[in-house]
C-alpha positions as CSV (number, residue, x, y, z in Angstrom):
1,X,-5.0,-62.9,-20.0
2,X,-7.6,-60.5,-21.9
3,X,-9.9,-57.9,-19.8
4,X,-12.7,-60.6,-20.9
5,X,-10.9,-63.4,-19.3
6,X,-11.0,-63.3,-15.2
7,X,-8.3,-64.2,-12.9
8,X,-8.9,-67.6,-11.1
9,X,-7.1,-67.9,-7.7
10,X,-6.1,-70.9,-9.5
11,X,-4.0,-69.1,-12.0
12,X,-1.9,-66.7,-9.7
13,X,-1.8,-69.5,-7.0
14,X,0.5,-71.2,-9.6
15,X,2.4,-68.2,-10.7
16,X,3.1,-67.8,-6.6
17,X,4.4,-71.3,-7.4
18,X,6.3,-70.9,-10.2
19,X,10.7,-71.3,-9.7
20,X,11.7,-67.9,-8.1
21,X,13.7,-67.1,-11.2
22,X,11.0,-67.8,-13.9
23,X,8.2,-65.8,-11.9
24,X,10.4,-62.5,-11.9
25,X,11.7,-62.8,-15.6
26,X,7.7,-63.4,-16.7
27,X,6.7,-60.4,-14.4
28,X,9.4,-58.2,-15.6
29,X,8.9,-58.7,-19.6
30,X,5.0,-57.7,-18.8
31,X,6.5,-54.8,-16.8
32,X,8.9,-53.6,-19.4
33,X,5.7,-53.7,-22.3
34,X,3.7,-51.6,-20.2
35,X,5.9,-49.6,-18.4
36,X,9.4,-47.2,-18.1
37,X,11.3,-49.8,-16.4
38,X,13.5,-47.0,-14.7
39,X,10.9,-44.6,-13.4
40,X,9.2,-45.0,-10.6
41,X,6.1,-42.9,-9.3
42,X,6.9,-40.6,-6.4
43,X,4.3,-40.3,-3.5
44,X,4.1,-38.9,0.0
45,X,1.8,-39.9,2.4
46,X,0.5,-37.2,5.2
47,X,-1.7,-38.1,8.0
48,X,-4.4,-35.2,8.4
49,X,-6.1,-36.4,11.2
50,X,-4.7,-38.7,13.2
51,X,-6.3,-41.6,16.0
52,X,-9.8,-42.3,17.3
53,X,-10.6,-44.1,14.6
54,X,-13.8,-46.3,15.7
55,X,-12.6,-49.2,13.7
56,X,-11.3,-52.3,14.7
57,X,-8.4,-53.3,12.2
58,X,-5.9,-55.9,13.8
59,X,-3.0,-54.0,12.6
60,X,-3.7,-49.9,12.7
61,X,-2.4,-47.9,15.4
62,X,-5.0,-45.5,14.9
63,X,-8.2,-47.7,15.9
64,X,-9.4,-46.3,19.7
65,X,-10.0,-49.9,20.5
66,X,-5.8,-50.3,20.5
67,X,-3.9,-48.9,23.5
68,X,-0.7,-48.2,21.4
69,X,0.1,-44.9,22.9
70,X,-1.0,-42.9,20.1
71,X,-2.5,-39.5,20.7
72,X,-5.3,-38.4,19.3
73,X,-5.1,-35.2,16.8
74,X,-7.7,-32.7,15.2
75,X,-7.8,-32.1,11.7
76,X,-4.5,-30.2,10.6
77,X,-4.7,-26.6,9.6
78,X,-5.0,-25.5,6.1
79,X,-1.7,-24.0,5.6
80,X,0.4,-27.1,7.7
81,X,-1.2,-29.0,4.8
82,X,-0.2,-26.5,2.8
83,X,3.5,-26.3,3.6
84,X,4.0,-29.9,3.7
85,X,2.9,-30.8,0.5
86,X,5.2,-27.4,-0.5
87,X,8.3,-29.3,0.8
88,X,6.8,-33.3,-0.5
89,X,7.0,-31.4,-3.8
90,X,10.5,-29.8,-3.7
91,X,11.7,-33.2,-2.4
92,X,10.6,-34.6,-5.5
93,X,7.1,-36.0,-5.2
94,X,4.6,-35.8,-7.7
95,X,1.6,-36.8,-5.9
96,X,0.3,-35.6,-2.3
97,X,-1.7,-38.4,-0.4
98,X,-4.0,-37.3,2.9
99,X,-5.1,-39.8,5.0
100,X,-8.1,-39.3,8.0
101,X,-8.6,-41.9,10.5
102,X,-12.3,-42.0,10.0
103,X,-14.9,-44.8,9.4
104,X,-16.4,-42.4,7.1
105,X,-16.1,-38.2,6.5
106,X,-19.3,-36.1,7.5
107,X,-20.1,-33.8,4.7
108,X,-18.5,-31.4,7.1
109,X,-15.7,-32.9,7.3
110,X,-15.5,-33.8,3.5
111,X,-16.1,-29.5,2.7
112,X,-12.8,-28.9,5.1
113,X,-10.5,-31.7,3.2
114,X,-11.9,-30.3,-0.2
115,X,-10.5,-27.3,0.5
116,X,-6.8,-29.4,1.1
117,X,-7.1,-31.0,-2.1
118,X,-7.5,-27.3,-4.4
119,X,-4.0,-26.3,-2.4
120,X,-2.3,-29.4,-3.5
121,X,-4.4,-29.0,-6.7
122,X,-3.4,-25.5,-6.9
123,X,0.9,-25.9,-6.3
124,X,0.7,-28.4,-9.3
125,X,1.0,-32.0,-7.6
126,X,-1.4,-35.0,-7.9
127,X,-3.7,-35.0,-4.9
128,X,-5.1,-38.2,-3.3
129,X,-7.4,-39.1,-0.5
130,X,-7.9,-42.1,2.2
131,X,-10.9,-41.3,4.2
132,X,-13.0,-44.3,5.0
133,X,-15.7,-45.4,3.3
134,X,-18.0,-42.8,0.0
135,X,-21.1,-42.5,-0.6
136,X,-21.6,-41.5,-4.3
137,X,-22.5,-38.1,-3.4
138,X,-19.2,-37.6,-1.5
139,X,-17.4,-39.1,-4.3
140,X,-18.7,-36.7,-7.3
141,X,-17.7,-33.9,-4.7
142,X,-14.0,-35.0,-4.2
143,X,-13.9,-35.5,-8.1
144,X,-15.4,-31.8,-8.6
145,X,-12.8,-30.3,-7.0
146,X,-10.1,-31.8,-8.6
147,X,-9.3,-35.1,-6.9
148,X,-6.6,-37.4,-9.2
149,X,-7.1,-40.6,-7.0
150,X,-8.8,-42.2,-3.5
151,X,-6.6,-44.7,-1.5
152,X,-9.2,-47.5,-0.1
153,X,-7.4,-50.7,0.7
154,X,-9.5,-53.9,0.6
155,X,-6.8,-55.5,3.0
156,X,-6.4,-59.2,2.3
157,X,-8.5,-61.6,0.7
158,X,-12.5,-62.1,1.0
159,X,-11.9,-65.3,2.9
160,X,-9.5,-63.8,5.2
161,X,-11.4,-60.9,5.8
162,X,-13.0,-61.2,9.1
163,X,-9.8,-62.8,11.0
164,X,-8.7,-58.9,10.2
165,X,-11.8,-56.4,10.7
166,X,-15.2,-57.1,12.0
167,X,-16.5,-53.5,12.1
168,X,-16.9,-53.5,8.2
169,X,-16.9,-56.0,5.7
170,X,-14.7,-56.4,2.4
171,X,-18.2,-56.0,0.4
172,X,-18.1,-51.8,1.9
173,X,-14.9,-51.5,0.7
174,X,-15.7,-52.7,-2.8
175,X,-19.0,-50.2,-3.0
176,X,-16.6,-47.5,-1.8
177,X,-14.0,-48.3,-4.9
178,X,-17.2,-48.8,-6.7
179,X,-18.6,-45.1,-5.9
180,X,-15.0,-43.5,-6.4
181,X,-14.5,-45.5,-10.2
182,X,-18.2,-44.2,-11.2
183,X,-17.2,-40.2,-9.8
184,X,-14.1,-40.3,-12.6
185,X,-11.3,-40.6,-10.1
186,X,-8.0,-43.0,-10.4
187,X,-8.7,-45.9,-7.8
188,X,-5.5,-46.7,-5.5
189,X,-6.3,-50.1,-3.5
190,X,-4.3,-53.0,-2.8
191,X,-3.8,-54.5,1.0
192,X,-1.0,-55.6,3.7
193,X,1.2,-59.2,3.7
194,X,2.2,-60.7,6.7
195,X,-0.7,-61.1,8.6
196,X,-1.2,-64.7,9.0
197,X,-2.5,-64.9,5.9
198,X,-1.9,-68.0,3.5
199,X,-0.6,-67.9,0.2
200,X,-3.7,-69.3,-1.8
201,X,-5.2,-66.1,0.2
202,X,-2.8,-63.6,-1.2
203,X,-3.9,-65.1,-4.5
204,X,-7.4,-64.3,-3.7
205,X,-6.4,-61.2,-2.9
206,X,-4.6,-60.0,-5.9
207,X,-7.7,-62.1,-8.3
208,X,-10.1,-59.4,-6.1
209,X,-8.5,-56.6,-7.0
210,X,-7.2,-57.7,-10.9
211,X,-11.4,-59.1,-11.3
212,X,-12.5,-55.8,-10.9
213,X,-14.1,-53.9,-13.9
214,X,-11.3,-51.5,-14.4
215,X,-8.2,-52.8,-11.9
216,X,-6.9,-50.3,-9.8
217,X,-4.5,-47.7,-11.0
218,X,-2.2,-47.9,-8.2
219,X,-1.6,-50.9,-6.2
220,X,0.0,-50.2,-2.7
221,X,1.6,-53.3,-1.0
222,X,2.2,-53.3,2.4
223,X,4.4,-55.1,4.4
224,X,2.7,-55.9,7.9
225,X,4.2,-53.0,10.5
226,X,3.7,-54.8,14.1
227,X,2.5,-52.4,16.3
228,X,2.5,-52.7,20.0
229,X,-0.7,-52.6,21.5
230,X,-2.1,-54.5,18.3
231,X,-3.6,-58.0,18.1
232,X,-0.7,-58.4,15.3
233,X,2.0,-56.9,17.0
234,X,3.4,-60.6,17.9
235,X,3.1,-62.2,14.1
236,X,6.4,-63.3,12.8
237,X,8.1,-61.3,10.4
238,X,7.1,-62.2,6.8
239,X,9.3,-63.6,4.6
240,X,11.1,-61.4,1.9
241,X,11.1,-63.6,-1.0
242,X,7.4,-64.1,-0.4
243,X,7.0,-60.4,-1.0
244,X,9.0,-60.0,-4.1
245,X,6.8,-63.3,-5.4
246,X,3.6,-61.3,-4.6
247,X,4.5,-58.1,-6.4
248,X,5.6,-60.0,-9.7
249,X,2.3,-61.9,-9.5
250,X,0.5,-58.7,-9.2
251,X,2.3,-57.0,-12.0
252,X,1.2,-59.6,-14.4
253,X,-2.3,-60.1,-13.3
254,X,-2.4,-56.3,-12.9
255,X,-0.5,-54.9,-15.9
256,X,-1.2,-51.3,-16.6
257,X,-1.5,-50.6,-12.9
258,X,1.5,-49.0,-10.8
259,X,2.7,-51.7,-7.8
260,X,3.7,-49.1,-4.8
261,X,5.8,-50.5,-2.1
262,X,4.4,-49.0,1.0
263,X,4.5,-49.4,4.8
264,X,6.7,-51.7,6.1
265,X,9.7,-50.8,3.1
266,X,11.9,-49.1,6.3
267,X,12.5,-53.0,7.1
268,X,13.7,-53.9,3.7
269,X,17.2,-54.1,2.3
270,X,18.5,-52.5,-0.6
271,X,18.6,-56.1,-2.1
272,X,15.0,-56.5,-1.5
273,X,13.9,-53.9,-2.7
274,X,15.8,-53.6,-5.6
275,X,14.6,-57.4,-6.8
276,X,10.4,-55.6,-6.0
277,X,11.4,-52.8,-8.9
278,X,12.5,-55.0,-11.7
279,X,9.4,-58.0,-10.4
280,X,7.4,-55.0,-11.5
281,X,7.1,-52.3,-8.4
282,X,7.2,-48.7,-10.0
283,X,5.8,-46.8,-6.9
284,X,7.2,-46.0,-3.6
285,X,5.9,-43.5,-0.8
286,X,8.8,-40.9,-0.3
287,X,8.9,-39.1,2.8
288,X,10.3,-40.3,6.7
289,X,6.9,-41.2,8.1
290,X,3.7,-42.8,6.5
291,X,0.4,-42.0,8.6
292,X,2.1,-43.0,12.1
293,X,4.3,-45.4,11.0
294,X,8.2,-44.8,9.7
295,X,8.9,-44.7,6.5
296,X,12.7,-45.4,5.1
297,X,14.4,-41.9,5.5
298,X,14.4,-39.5,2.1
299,X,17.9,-39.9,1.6
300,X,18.1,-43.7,1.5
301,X,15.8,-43.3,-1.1
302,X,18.2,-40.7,-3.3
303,X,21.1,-43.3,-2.7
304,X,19.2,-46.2,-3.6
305,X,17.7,-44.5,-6.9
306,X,21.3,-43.0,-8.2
307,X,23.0,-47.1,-7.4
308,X,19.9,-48.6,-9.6
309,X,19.7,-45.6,-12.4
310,X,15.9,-44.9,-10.7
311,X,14.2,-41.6,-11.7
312,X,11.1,-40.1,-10.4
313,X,8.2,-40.4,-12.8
314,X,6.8,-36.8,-13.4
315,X,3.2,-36.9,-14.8
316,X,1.8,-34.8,-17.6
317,X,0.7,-31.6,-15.5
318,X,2.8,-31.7,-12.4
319,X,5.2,-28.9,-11.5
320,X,8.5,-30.3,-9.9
321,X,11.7,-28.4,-9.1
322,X,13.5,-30.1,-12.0
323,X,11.9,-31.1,-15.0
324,X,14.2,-33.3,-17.1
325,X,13.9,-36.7,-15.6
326,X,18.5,-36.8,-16.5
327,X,17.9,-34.2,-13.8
328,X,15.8,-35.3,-11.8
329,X,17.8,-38.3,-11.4
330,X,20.8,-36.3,-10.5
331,X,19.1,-33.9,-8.4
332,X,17.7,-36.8,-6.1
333,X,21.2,-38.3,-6.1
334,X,22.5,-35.3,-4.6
335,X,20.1,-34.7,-2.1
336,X,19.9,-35.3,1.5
């Protein structure tokens, strides 16, 4: 498949149906041209302000239409910012994502989170920003000061949209991405599985994001978190093997682009997760919570790396505690 060719849902629909066996051997050899098969890119997720959100998303614990008995915080001070992405960073992450529970920053607001993203900037990690919803304006700003990438999930598929948000449509989401690819800053969108959403959907989904003039650079998968207080915190648990299916299929119709395992990777095994990095996952959120949701504790992560011979990515530019990725390896190992 050539950037000049598009994705049909067609086409990954019968990758999803390909034998279980055939799908991850196809995905890894596209993983292994394109990518370290070893090293994985390191990220940890902060929530900067937290609740109220005026949305109306089936799954988030933050919307204020939800009683799910989360309370409401202001925007965190400069320097807690400051310190946690001191400690993300001697943990071993090389990129520091801040997420708002807005529809959309004020230019107020935006000034106060620009000044977040020159510390992260400034202590030599990767910074990155979910926010809501861009207008270009906002998104030259965030790239002026330094921004490396902007986290805006389309969700799930255009057809399965509106069974999942109403207060926005998947076409504001696209103009945001849009807005953030024309500013010069890495796109990071992908979407969240298990939410009664069909297979041919999770097709659509991944054809969206692959379709798009340049595909995303980082491609966070979710696995649905059920939430009390949610419409979706009754859906039935969604299948493992289904998940590992849909991250090969989106590291062959996506590449270049890193595959993240996100929320919802506290619930897998070591098995399952294990089978996600060599279908073609290279990206994982490190840290013990993600937004308001758990996160699989830090040294889970260390063990699971040293049994599978997993080392941190480090990009060009970012200061870690330990350099030589030998060490890096060794260092996480050791950790707690």
């Amino acid at each position: 498949m050539t950037a000049s060719v598009r994705w049909q849902v067609a086409d990954l629909l019968s990758l999803f149906e390909k034998p279980f066996n055939d799908l991850l051997f196809e995905a890894h050899q596209v993983h292994r041209a394109h990518h370290d098969p070893n090293a994985v890119q390191v990220s940890t997720l902060l929530s900067i302000k937290t609740g109220a959100c005026p949305e109306d998303c089936s799954y988030c614990s933050q919307s204020a239409r939800y009683d799910t008995g989360l309370e409401r915080e202001r925007l965190l001070p400069l320097d807690e910012v400051e310190q946690a992405a001191l400690k993300a960073q001697k943990a071993g992450a090389s990129r520091f994502c801040m997420g708002a529970a807005w529809r959309n920053p004020t230019d107020r607001q935006l000034e106060k989170v620009i000044e977040m993203v020159r510390v992260v900037k400034d202590i030599g990690m990767e910074a990155c920003l979910t926010l809501g919803m861009l207008t270009p304006e906002q998104a030259r700003r965030l790239k002026e000061a330094g921004l490396d990438y902007y986290n805006h999930n389309i969700d799930t598929s255009p057809e399965f949209y509106n069974q999942v948000i109403t207060t926005r449509t998947i076409e504001d989401r696209l103009n945001t991405l849009e807005h953030v690819r024309n500013a010069g800053i890495n796109v990071c969108s992908g979407g969240i599985l298990g939410m009664g959403e069909s297979r041919e959907d999770r097709a659509s989904f991944l054809a969206t994001l692959a379709n798009l003039p340049t595909p995303p650079e980082s491609v966070p998968l979710n696995m649905l978190v059920r939430i009390p207080g949610t419409p979706m915190a009754n859906l039935p648990a969604f299948d493992p093997i289904e998940f590992i299916r849909t991250v090969a299929v989106a590291r062959i119709s996506m590449p270049k682009s890193h595959v993240r395992l996100s929320a919802g990777r506290e619930g897998m095994d070591e098995a399952t997760q294990a089978w996600c990095f060599f279908a073609g996952a290279n990206s994982i959120f490190y840290g013990d919570k993600l937004l308001t949701t758990n996160n699989t504790e830090t040294h889970a992560d260390n063990a699971l790396f040293a049994k599978l011979g997993i080392y941190p990515l480090i990009p060009e530019g970012c200061q870690t505690p330990t350099q030589s990725p030998t060490k890096q390896k060794a260092s996480l190992a050791d950790a707690d």
